[in-house]
N, C-alpha and C positions, 0 to 999 in steps of 0.2 A: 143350427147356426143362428145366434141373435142378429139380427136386425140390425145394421149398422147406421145411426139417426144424425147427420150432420149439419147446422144447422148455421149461420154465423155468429150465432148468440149461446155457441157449446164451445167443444173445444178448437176452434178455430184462431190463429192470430189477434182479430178482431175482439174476438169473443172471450177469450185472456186478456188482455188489457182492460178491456170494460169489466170483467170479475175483479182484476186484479186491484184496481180503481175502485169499485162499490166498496170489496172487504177492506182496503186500509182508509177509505172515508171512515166507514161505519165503524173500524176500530178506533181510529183518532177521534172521533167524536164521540165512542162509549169513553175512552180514558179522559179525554176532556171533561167529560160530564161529571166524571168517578172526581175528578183533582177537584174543579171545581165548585163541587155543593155535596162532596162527602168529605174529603180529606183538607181543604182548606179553611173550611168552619173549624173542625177541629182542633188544626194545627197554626194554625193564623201568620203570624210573621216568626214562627222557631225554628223555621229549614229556611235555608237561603235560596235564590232562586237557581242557582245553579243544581239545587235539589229534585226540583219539577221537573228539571229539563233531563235530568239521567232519569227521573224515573218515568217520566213518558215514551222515550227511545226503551227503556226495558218493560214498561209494559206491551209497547207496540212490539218487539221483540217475540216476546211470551207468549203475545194471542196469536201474531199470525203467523206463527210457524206449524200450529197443531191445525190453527184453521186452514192454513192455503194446501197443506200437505194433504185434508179431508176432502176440500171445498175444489182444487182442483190438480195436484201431483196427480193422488190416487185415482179419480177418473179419465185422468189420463194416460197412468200406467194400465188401465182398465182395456181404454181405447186400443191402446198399440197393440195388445195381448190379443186383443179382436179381430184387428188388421192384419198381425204375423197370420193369427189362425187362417184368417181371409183368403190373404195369400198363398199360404200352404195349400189351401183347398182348389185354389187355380191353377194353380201350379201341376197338380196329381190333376186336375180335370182336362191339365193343358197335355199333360204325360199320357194321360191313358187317350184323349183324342188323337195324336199319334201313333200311339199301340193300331185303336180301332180302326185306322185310317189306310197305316200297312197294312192291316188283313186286309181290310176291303181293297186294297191294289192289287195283294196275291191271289185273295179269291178271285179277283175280275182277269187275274191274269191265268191264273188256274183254267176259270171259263174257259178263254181265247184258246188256252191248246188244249183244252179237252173239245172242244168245236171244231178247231183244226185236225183233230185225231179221227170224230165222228164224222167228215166231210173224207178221208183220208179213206175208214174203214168202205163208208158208201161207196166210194169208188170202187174200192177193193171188191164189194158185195158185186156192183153191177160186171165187174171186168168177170169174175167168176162165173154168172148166169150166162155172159157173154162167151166165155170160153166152153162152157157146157155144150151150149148151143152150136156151134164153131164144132168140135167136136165131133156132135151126132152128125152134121154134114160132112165133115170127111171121111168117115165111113165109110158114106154111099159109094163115091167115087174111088175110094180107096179100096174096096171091095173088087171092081170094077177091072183097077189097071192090078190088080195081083191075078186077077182071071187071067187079062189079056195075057201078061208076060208069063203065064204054067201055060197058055194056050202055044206061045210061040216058042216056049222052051220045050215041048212037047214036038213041036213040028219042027226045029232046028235041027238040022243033019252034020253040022261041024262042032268039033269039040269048045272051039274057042268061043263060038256063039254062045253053044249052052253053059260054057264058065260066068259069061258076063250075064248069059241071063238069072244063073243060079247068086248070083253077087246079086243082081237086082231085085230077087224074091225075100234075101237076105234083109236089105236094105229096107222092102217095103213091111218086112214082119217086124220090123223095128219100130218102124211109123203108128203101126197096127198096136205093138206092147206098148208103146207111149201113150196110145190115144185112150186104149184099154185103160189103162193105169190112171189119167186125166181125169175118164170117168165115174173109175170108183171112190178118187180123192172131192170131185165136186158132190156125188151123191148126195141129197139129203137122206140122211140117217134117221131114223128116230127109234130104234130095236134096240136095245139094251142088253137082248137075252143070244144076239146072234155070237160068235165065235169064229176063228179065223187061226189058220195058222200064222206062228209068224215068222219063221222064215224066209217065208213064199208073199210075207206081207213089207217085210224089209227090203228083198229085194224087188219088190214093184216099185217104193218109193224111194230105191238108189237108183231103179231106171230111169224114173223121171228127173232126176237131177245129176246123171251119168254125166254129161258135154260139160255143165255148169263145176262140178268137182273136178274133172281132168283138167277142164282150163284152168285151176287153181293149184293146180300138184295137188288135190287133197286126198291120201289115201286113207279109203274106208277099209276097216276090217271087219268081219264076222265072229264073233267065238262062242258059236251055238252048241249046246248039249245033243248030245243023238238021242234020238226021240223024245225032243221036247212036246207035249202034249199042248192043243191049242190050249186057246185061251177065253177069258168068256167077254171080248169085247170085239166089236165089228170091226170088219177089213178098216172101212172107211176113216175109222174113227182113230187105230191105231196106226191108219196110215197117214192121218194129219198130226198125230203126236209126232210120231217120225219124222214127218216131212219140217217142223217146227224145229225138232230139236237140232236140227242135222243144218238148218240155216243159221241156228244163234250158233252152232260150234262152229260151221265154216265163216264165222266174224270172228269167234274168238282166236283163234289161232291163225286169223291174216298174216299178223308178224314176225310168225314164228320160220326159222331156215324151214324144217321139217313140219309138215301140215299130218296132222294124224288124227282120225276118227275110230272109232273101234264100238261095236255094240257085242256084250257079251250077255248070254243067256243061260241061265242052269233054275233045277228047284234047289229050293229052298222050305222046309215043314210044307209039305202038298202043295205050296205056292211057284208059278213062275215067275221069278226075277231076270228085272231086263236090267242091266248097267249100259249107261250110255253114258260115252268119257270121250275128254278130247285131252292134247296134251299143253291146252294153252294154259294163258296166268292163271286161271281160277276164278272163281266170284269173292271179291273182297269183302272181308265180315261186318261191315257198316252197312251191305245193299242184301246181304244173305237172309236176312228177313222180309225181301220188299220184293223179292223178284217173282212172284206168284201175285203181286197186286196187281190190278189190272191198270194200262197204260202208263204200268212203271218200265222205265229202260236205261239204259248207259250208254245207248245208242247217239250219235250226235242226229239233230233235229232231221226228218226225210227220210231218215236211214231205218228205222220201224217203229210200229204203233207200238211197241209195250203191249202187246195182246198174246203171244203167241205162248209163253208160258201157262197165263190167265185160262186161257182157252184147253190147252192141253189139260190143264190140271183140272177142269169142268168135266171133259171127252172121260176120262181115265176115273175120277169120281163116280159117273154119271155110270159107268160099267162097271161098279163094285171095285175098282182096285184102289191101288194110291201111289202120288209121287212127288220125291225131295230131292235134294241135293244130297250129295252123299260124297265121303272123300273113301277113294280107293288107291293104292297102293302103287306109286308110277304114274299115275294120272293129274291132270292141272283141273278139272272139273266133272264131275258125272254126278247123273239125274240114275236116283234107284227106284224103278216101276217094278209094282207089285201086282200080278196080276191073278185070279181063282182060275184054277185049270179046269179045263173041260173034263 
């Protein structure tokens, strides 16, 4: 971009007039000179005066139209053409500062809930170590009063006794599968090569959320092949796929009359396939590439990290297999896990 040199002696108001002023002096005074001591020696008294006076208004005419058009039109049609360009160029610097300015707001706000999500997860990390811990201490004691009550359901001499004692042993093997089950889902894992059945792995992690589905009407189904062969990925790890999938489907079908869960299992070419289906809307095909991003969700804000796909699809990788979205036949959404059989 040239230089744009303004000065009050260019093309400025000022600075026109005083051109404008110099070039018809210095014209009037060359035609003067020309009439005077070229053409009236010549021509002496044979043109009348009214002769001089037309031909000075056309010579003044003649010169300074080529001149003022050179001397100052043209560098000033020069000038504007500068100016437009000028403008143009602030204009697209004023546009694109905008442009950059958005981003730098989304990014800054991207930050904000990517910091709120990692403050979110931290919590989540310590409640988990919290619960581990929480955990192995009831055991102790829980070990304890399952003694006490086989101790007094053993010494109980009336029928009605040893009903309620046997409802209480009942009750406390329940406490025991839960906590059992608590345990194997906090587990740090890090074996790749271990294997697990999973029917026996599915229903650990419908026990732990058995109260939380009943209170929802949500019925889960099984539709497992007979003798499904494990599989080459650890309890643990299949039981937080599980436990992931089985929370985003009990959101997705909140609204539906009918709440329906269904995990179905068969081989497929020497591989086990898991379908996991619910009967809700579906994943809409504008977010169906985005839901495996991490702290992607359609969740409303508090309601979850966007982690829980992310994470499953790491667990299930990390053990040789793989898992999509997949549409099956009467179903509103299902995830198809593939997994190398034992």
């Amino acid at each position: 971009m040239k230089e744009i040199f303004v000065s009050k002696w260019d093309h400025t108001p000022l600075g026109i007039v005083i051109k404008l002023a110099v070039i018809i002096m210095a014209t009037e005074y060359f035609i003067m000179f020309f009439i005077e001591y070229l053409l009236l020696p010549e021509l002496g008294d044979k043109a009348a005066q009214a002769y001089w006076v037309y031909l000075d208004v056309f010579l003044l005419g003649t010169i300074l139209t080529p001149v003022l058009y050179v001397l100052v039109l043209r560098p000033m049609n020069a000038q504007q053409m500068l100016l437009k360009m000028k403008n143009n160029e602030l204009t697209n610097a004023a546009a694109k500062l905008q442009v950059e300015e958005a981003q730098v707001i989304a990014a800054h706000q991207r930050e904000l809930e990517t910091r709120e999500r990692m403050i979110q997860i931290e919590k989540l990390s310590s409640m988990g170590t919290m619960v581990g811990g929480v955990a192995h201490e009831i055991n102790n004691p829980l070990m304890g009063i399952l003694n006490y009550v086989e101790y007094a359901k053993d010494k109980a001499t009336d029928s009605r006794s040893k009903e309620v004692l046997e409802d209480a042993l009942h009750e406390i093997n329940r406490i025991k599968t839960i906590v059992r089950n608590m345990l194997v889902f906090i587990r740090a894992d890090n074996s790749h090569k271990e294997s697990c059945d999973v029917e026996q792995t599915a229903k650990q992690t419908l026990a732990l959320l058995e109260g939380e589905l009943r209170r929802n009407s949500v019925q889960v189904g099984m539709q497992l092949a007979d003798a499904l062969p494990p599989v080459k990925c650890s309890a643990g790890s299949l039981q937080q796929v599980l436990l992931n999938l089985l929370l985003n489907a009990r959101d997705a079908i909140a609204e539906q009359t009918e709440q329906r869960i269904t995990l179905i299992g068969r081989m497929e070419d020497g591989k086990v396939v898991l379908l996991f289906c619910d009967n809700g809307p579906g994943i809409p095909p504008d977010v169906r590439e985005k839901i495996f991003d991490p702290f992607f969700t359609t969740k409303p804000v508090g309601k979850g990290t966007g982690l829980g796909l992310s994470v499953s699809r790491h667990l299930i990788e990390e053990a040789g297999g793989s898992i999509k979205s997949h549409h099956e036949q009467g179903y509103g959404c299902c995830f198809r896990i593939t997994f190398d059989a034992v």
